[in-house]
mmCIF file of the N, C-alpha and C atoms, coordinates in Angstrom:
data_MODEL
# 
_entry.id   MODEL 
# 
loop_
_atom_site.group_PDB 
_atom_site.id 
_atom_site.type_symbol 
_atom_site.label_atom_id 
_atom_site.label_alt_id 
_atom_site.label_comp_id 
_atom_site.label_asym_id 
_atom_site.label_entity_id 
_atom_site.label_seq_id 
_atom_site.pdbx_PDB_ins_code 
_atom_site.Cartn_x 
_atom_site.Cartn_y 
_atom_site.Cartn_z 
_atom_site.occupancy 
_atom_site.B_iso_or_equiv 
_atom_site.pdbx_formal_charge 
_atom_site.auth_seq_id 
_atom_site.auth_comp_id 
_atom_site.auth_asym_id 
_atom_site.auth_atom_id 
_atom_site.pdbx_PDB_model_num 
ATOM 1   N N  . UNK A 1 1  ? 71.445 126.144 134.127 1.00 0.00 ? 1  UNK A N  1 
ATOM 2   C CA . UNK A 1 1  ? 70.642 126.058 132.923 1.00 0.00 ? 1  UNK A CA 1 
ATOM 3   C C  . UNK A 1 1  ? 69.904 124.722 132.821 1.00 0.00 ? 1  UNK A C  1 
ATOM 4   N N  . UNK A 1 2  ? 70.988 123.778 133.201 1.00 0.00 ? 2  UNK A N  1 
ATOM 5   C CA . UNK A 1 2  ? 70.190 122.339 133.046 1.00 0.00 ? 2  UNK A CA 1 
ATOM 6   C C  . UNK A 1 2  ? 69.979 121.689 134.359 1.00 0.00 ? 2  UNK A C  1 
ATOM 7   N N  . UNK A 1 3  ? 69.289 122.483 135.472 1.00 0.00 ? 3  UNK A N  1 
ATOM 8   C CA . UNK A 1 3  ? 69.309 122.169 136.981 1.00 0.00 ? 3  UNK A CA 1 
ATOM 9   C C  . UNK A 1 3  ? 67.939 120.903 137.075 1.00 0.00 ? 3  UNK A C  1 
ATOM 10  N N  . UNK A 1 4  ? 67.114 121.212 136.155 1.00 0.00 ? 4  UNK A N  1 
ATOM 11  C CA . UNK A 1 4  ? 65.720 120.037 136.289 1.00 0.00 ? 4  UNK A CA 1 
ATOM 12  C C  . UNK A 1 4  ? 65.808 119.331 135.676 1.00 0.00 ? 4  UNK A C  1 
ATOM 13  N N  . UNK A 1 5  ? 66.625 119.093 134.364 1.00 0.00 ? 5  UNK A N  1 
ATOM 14  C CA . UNK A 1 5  ? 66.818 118.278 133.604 1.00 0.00 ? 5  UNK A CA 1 
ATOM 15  C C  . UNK A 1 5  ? 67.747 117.412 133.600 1.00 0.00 ? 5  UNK A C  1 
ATOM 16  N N  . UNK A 1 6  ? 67.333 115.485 134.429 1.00 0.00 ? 6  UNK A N  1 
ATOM 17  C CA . UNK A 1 6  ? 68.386 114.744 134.544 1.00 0.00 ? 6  UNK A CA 1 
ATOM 18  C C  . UNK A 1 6  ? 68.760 114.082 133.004 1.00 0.00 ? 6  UNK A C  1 
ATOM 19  N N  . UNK A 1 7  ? 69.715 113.280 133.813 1.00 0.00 ? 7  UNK A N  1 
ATOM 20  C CA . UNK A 1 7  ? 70.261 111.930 132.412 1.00 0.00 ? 7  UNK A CA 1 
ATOM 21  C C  . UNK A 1 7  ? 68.819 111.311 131.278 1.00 0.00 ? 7  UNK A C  1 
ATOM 22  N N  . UNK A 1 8  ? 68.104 110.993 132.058 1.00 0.00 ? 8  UNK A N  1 
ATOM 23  C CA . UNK A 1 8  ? 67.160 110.267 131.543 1.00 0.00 ? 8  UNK A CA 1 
ATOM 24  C C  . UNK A 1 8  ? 65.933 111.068 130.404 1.00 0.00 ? 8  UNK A C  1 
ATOM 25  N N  . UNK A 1 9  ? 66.520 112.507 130.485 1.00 0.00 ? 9  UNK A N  1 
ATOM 26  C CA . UNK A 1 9  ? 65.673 113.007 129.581 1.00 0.00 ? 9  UNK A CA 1 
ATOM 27  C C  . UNK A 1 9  ? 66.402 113.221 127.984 1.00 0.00 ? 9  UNK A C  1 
ATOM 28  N N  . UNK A 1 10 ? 67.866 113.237 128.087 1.00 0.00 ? 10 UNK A N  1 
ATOM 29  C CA . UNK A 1 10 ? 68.615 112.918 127.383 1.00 0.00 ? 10 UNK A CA 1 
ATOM 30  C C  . UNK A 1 10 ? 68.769 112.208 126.174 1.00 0.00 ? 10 UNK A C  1 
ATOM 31  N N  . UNK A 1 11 ? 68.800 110.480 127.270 1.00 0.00 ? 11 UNK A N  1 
ATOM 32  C CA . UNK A 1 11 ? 68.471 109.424 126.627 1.00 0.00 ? 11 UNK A CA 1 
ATOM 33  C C  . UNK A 1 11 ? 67.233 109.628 125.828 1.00 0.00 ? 11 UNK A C  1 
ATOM 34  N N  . UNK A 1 12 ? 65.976 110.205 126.238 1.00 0.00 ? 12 UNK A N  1 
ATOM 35  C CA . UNK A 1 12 ? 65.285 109.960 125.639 1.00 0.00 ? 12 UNK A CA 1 
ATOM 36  C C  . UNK A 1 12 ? 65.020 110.571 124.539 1.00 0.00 ? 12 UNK A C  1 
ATOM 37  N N  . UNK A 1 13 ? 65.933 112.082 124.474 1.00 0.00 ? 13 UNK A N  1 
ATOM 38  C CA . UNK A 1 13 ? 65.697 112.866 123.134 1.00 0.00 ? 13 UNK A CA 1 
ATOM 39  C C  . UNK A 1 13 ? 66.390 111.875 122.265 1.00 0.00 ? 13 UNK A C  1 
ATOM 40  N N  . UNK A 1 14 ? 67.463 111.356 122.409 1.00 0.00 ? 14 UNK A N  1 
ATOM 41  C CA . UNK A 1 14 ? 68.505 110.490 122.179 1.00 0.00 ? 14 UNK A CA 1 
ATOM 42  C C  . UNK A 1 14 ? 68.101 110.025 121.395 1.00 0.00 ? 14 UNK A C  1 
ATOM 43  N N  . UNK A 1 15 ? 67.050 109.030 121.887 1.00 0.00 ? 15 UNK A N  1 
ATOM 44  C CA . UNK A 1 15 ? 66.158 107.238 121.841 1.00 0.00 ? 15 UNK A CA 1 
ATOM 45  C C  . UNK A 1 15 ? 65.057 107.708 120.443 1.00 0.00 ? 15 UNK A C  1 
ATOM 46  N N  . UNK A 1 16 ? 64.262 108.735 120.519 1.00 0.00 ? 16 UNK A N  1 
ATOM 47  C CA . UNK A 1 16 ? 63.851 109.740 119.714 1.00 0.00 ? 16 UNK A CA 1 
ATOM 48  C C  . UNK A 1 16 ? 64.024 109.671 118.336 1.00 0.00 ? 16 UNK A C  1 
ATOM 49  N N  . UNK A 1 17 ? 65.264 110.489 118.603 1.00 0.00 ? 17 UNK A N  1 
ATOM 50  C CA . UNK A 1 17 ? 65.857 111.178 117.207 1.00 0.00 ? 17 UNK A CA 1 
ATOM 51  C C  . UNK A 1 17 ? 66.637 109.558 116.707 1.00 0.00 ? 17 UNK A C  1 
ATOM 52  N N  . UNK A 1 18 ? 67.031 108.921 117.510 1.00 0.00 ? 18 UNK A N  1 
ATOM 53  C CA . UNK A 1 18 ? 67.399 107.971 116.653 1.00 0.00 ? 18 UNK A CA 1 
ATOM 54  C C  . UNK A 1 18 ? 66.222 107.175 115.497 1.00 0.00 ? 18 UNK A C  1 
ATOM 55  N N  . UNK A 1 19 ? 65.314 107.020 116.627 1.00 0.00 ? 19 UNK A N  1 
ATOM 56  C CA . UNK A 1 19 ? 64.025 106.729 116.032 1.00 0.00 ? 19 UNK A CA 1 
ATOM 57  C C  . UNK A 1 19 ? 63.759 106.764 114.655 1.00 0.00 ? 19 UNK A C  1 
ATOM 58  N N  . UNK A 1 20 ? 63.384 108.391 114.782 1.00 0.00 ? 20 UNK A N  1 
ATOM 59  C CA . UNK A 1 20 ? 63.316 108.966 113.556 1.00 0.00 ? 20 UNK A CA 1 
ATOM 60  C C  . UNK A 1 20 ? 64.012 108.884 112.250 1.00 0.00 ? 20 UNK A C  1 
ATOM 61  N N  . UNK A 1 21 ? 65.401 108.626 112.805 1.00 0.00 ? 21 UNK A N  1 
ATOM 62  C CA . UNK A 1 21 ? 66.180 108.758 111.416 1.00 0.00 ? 21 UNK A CA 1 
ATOM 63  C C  . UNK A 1 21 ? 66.244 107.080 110.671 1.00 0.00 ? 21 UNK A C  1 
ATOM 64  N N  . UNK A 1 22 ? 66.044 106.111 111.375 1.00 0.00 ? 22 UNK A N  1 
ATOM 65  C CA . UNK A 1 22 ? 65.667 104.998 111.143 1.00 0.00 ? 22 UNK A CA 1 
ATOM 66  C C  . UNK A 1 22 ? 64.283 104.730 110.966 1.00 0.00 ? 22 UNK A C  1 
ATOM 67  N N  . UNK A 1 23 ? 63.429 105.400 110.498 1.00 0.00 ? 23 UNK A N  1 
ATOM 68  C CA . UNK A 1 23 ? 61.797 105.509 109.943 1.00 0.00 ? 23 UNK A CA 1 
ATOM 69  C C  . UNK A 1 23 ? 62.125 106.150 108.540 1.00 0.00 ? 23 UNK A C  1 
ATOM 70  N N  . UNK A 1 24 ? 63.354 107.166 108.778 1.00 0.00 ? 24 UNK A N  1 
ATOM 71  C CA . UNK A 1 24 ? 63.383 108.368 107.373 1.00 0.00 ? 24 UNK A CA 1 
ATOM 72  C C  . UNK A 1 24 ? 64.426 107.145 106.226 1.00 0.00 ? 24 UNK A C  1 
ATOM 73  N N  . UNK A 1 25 ? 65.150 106.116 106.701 1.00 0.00 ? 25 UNK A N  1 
ATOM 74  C CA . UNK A 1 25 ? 65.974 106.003 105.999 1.00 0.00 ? 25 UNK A CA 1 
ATOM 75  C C  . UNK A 1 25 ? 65.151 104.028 105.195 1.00 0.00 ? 25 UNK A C  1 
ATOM 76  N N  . UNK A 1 26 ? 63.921 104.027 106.544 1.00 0.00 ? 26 UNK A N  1 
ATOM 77  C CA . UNK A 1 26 ? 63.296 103.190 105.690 1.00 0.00 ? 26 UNK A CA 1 
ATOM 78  C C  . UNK A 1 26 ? 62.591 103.291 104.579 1.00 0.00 ? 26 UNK A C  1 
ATOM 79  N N  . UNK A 1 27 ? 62.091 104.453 104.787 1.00 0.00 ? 27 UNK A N  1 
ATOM 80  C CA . UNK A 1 27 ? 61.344 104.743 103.920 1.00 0.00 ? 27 UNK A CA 1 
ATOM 81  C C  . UNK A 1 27 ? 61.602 105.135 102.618 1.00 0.00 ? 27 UNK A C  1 
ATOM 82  N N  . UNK A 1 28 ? 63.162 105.744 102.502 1.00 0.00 ? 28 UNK A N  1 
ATOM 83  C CA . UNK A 1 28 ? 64.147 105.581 101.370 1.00 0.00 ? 28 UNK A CA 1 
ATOM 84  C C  . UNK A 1 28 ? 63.750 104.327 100.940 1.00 0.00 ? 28 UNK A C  1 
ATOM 85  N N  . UNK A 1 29 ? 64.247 103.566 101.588 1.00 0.00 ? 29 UNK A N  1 
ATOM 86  C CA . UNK A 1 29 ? 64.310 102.536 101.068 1.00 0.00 ? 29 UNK A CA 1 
ATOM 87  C C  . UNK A 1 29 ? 63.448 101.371 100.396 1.00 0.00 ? 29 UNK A C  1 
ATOM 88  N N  . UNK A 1 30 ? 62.088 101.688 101.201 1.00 0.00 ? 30 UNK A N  1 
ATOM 89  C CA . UNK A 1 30 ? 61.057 101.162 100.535 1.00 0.00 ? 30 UNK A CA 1 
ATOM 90  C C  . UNK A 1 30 ? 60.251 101.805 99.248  1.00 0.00 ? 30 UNK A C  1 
ATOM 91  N N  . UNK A 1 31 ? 60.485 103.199 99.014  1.00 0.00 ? 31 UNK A N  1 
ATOM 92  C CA . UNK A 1 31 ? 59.530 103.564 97.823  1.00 0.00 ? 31 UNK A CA 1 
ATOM 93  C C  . UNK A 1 31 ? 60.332 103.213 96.845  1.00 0.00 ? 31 UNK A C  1 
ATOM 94  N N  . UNK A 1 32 ? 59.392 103.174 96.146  1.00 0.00 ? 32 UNK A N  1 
ATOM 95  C CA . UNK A 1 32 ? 59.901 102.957 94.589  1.00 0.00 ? 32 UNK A CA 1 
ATOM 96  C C  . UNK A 1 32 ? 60.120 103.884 93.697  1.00 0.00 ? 32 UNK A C  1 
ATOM 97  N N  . UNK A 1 33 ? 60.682 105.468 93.901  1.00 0.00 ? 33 UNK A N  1 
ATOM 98  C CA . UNK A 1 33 ? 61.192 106.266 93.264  1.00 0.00 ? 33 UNK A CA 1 
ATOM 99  C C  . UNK A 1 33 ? 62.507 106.266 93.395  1.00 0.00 ? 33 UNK A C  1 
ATOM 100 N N  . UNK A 1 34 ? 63.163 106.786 92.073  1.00 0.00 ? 34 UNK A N  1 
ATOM 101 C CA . UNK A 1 34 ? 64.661 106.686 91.782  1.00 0.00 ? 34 UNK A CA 1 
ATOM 102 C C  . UNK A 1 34 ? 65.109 107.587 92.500  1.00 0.00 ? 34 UNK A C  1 
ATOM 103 N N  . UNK A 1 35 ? 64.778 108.809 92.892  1.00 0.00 ? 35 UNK A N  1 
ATOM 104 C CA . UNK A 1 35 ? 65.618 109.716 93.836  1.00 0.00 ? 35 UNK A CA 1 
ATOM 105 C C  . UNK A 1 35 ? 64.488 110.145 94.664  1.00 0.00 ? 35 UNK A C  1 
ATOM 106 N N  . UNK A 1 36 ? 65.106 110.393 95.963  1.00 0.00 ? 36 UNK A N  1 
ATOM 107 C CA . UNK A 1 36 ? 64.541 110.112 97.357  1.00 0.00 ? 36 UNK A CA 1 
ATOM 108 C C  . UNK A 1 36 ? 65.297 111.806 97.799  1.00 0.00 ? 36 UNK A C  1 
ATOM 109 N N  . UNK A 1 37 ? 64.512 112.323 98.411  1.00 0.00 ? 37 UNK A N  1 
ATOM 110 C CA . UNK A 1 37 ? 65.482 113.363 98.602  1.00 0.00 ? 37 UNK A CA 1 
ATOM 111 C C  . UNK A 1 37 ? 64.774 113.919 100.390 1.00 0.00 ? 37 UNK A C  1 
ATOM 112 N N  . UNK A 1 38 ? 65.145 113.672 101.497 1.00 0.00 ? 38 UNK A N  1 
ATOM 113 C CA . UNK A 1 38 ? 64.983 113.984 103.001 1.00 0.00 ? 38 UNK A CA 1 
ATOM 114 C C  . UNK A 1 38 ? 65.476 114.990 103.549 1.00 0.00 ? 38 UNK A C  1 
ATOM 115 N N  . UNK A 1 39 ? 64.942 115.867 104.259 1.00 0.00 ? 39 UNK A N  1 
ATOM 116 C CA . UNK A 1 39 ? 65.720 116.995 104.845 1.00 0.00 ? 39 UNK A CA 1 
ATOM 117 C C  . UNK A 1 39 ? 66.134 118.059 104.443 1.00 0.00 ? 39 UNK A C  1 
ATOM 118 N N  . UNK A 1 40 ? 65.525 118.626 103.147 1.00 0.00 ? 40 UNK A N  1 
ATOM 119 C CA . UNK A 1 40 ? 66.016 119.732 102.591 1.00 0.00 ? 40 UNK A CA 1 
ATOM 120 C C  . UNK A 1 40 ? 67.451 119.049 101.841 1.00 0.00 ? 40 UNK A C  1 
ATOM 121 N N  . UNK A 1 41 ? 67.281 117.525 101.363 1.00 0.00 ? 41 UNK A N  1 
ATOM 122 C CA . UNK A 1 41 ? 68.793 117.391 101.086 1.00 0.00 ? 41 UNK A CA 1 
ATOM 123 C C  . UNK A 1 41 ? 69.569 116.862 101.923 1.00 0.00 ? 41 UNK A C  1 
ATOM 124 N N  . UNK A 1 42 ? 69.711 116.613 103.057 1.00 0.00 ? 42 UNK A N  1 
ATOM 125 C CA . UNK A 1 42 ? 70.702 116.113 104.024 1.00 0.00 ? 42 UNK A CA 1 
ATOM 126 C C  . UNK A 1 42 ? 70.419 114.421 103.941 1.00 0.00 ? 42 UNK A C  1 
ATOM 127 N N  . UNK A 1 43 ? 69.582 114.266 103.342 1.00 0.00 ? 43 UNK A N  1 
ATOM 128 C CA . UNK A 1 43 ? 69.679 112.878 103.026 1.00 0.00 ? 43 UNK A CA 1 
ATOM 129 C C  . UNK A 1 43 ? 69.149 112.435 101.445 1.00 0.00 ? 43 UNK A C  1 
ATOM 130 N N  . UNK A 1 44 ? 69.862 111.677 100.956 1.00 0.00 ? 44 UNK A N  1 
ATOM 131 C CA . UNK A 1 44 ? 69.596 111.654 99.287  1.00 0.00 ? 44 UNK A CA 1 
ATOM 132 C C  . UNK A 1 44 ? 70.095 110.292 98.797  1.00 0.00 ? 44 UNK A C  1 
ATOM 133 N N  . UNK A 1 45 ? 68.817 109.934 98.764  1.00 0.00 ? 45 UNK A N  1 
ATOM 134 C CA . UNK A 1 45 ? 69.031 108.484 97.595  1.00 0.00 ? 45 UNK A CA 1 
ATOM 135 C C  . UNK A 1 45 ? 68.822 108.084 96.088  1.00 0.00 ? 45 UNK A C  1 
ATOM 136 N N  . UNK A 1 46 ? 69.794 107.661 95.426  1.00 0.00 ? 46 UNK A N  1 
ATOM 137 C CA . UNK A 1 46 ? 69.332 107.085 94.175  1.00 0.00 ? 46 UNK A CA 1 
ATOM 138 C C  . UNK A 1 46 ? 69.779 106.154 94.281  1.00 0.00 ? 46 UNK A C  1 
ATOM 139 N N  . UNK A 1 47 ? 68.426 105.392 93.037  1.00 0.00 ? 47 UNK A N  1 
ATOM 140 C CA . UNK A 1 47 ? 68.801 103.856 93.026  1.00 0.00 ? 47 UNK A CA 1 
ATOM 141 C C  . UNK A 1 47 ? 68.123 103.321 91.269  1.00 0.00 ? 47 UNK A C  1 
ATOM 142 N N  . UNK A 1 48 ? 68.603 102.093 91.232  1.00 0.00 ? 48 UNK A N  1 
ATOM 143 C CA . UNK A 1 48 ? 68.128 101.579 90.393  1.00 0.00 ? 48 UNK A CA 1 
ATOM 144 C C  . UNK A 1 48 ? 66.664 100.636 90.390  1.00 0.00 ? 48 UNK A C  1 
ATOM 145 N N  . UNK A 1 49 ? 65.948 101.278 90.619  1.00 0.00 ? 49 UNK A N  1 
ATOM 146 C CA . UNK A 1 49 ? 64.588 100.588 90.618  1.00 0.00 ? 49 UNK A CA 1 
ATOM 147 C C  . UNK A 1 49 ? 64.370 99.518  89.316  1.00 0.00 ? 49 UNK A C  1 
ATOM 148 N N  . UNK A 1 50 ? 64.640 99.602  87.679  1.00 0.00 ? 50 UNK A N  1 
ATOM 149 C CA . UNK A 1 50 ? 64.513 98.552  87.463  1.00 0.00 ? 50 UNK A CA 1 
ATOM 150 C C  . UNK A 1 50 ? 65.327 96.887  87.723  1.00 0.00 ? 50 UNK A C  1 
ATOM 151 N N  . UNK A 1 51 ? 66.295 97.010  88.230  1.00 0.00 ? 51 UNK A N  1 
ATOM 152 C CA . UNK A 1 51 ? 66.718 96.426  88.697  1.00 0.00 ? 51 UNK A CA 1 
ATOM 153 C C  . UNK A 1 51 ? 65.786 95.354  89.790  1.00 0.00 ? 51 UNK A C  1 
ATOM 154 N N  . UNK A 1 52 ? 65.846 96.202  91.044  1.00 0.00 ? 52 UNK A N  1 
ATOM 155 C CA . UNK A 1 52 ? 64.953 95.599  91.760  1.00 0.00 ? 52 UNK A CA 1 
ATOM 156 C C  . UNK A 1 52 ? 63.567 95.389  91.286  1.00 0.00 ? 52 UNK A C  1 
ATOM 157 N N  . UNK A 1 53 ? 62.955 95.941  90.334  1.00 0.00 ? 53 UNK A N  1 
ATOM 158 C CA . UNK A 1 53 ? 61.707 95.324  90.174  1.00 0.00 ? 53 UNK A CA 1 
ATOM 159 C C  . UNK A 1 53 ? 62.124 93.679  89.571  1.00 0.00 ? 53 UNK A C  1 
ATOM 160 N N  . UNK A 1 54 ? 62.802 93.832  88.919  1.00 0.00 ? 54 UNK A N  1 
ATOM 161 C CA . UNK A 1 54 ? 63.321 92.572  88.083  1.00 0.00 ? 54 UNK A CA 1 
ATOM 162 C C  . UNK A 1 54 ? 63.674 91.627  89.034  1.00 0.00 ? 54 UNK A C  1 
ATOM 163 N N  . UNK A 1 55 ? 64.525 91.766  90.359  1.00 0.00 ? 55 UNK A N  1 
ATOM 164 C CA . UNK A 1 55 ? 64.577 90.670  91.495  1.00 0.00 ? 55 UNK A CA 1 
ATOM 165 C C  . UNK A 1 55 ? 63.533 90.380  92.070  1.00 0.00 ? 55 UNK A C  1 
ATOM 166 N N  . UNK A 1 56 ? 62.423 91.367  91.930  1.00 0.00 ? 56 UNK A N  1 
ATOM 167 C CA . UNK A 1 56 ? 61.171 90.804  92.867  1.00 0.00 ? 56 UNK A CA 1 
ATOM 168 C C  . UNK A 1 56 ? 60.626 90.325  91.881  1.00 0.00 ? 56 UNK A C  1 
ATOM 169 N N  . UNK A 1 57 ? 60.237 90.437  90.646  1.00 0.00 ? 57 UNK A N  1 
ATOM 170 C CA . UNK A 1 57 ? 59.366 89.415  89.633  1.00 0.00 ? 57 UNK A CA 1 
ATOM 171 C C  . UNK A 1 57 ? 59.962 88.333  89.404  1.00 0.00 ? 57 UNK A C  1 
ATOM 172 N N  . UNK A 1 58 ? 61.236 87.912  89.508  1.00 0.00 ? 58 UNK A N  1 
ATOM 173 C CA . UNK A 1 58 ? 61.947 86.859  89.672  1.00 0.00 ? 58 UNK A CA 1 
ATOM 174 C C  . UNK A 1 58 ? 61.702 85.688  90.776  1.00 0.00 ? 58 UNK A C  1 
ATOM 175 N N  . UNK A 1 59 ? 61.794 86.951  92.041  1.00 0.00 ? 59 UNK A N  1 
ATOM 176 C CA . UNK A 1 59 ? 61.668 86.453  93.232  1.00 0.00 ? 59 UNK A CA 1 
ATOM 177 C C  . UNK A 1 59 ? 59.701 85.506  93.485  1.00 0.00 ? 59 UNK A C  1 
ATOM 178 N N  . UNK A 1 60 ? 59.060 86.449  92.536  1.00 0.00 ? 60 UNK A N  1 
ATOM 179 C CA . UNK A 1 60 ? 57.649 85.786  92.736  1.00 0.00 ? 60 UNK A CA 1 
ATOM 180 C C  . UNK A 1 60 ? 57.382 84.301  91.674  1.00 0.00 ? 60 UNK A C  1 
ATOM 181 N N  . UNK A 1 61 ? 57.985 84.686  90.936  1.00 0.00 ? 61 UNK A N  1 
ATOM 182 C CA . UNK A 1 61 ? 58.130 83.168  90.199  1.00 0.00 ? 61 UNK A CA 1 
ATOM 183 C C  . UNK A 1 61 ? 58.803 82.028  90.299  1.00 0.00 ? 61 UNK A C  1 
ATOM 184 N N  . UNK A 1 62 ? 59.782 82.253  91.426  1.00 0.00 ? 62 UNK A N  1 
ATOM 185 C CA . UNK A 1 62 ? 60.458 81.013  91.662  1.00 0.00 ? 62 UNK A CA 1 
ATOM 186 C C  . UNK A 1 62 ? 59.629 80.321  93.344  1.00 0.00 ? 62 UNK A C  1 
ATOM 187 N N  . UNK A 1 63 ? 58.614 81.786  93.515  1.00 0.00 ? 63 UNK A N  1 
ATOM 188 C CA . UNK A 1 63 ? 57.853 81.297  94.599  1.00 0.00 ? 63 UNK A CA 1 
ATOM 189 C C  . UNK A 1 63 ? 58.771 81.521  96.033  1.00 0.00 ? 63 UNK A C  1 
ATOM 190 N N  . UNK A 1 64 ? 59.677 82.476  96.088  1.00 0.00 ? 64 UNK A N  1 
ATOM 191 C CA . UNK A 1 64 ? 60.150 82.726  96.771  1.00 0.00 ? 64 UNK A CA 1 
ATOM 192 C C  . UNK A 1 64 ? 59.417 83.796  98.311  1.00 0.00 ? 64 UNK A C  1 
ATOM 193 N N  . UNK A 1 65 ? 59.406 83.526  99.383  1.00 0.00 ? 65 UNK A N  1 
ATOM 194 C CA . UNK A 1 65 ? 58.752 84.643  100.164 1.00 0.00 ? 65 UNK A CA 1 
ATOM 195 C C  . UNK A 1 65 ? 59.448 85.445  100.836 1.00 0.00 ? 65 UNK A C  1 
ATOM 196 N N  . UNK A 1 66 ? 59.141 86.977  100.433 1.00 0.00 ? 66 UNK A N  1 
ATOM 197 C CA . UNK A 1 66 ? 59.991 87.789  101.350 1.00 0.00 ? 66 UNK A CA 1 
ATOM 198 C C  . UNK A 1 66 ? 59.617 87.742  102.726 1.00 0.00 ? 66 UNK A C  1 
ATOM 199 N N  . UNK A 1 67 ? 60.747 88.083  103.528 1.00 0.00 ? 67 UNK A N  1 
ATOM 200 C CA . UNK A 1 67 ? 60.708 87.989  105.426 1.00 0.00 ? 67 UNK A CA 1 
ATOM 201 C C  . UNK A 1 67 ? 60.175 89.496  105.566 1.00 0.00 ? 67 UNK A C  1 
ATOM 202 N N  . UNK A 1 68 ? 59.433 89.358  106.249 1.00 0.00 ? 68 UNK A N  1 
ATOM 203 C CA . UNK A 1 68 ? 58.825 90.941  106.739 1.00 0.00 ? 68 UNK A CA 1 
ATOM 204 C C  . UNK A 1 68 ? 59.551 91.117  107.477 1.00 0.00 ? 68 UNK A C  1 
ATOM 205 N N  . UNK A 1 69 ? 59.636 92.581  107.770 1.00 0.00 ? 69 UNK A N  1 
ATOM 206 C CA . UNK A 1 69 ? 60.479 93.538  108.761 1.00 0.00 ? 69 UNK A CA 1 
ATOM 207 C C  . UNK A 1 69 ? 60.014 93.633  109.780 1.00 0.00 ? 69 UNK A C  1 
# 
């Protein structure tokens, strides 16, 4: 069944899908809606957004700079 298909194609579905799920879980993380919902559900965030708005208006008045990713 898997006679043409070595190791290295593997890795790369692998390398891939990891990819992906670390793009899906940034992106949680960066919008600014309270519930985040990925995958039909298989991934689900809530958060407190005023909160964090309140650390970043904080954060801009004390002149603080965020580190980019």
């Amino acid at each position: 069944m898997f006679e043409g298909i070595d190791g290295v194609f593997f890795i790369t579905i692998a390398t891939l899908s990891c990819g992906f799920f670390g793009l899906v879980i940034r992106y949680c993380l960066k919008s600014k809606c309270e519930n985040i919902s990925c995958c039909y559900g298989l991934i689900s965030v809530k958060r407190n957004v005023e909160l964090e708005t309140q650390e970043e208006i904080r954060e801009m008045e004390l002149g603080i700079k965020e580190e980019k990713v």
